[in-house]
C-alpha positions as CSV (number, residue, x, y, z in Angstrom):
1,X,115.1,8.6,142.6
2,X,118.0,6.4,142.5
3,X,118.8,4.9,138.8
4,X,119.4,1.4,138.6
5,X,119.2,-1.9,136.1
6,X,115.4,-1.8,136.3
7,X,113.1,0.7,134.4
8,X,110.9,1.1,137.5
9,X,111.5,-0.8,141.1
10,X,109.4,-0.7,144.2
11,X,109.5,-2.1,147.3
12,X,107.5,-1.8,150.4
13,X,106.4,-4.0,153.1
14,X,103.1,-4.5,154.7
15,X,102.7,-5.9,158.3
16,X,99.9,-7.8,159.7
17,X,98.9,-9.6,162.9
18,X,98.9,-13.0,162.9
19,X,98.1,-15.5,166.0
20,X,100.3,-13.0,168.5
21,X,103.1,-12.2,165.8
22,X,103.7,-9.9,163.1
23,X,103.6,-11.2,159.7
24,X,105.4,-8.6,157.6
25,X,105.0,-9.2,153.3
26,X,107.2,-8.0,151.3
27,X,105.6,-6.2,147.8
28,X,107.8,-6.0,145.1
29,X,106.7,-4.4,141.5
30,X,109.6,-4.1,139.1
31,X,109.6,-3.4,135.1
32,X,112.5,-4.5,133.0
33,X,114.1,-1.9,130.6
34,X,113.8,-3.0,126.7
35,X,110.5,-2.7,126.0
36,X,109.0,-6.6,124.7
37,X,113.0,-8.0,125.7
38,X,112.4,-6.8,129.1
39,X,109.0,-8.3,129.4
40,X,110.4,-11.6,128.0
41,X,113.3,-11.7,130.5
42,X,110.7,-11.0,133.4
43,X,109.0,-14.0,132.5
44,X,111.6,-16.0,131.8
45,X,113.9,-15.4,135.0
46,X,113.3,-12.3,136.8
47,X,110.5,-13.2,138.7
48,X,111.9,-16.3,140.6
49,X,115.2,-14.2,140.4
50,X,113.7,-12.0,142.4
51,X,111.5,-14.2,144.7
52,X,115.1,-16.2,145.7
53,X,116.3,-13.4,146.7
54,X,113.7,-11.7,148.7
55,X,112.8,-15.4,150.3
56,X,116.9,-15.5,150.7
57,X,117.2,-11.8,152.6
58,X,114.2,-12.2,154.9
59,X,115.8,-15.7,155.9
60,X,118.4,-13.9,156.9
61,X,117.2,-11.1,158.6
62,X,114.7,-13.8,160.6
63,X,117.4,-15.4,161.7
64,X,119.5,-12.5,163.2
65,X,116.3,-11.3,164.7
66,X,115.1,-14.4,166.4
67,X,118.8,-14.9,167.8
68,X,119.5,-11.6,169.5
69,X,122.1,-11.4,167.2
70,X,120.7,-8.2,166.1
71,X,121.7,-6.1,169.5
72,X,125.2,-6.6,169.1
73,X,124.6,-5.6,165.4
74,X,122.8,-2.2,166.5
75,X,125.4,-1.4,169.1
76,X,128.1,-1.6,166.8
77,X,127.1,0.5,164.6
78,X,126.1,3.4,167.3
């Protein structure tokens, strides 16, 4: 297990079909460290911290995939 800021973090994906595509979903269960502090600071801005960021990545990664971008970023790194 890595160690990190969080007291627990998981992340997994789950793919589906979706009118000829692949929807993939991103699942993300975290707990903050500091008992009650922790919980507050979920609440208060971990969350949508965490949302931005995931909504932010796979943004990204959409676009470099839907480009072609991602074959020169494969063969470079062969």
């Amino acid at each position: 297990m890595l160690k990190g800021s969080f007291k627990r973090y998981q992340h997994g994906h789950a793919f589906h079909p979706q009118d000829g595509k692949t929807q993939m979903t991103d699942i993300v269960e975290f707990e903050a460290p500091f008992g009650i502090l922790g919980r507050i600071a979920e609440k208060l801005f971990l969350e949508r911290h965490l949302k931005n960021f995931v909504r932010q990545r796979n943004a990204h990664i959409k676009r470099i995939a839907e480009s072609g971008e991602w074959s020169r970023l494969v063969s470079s790194s062969t």
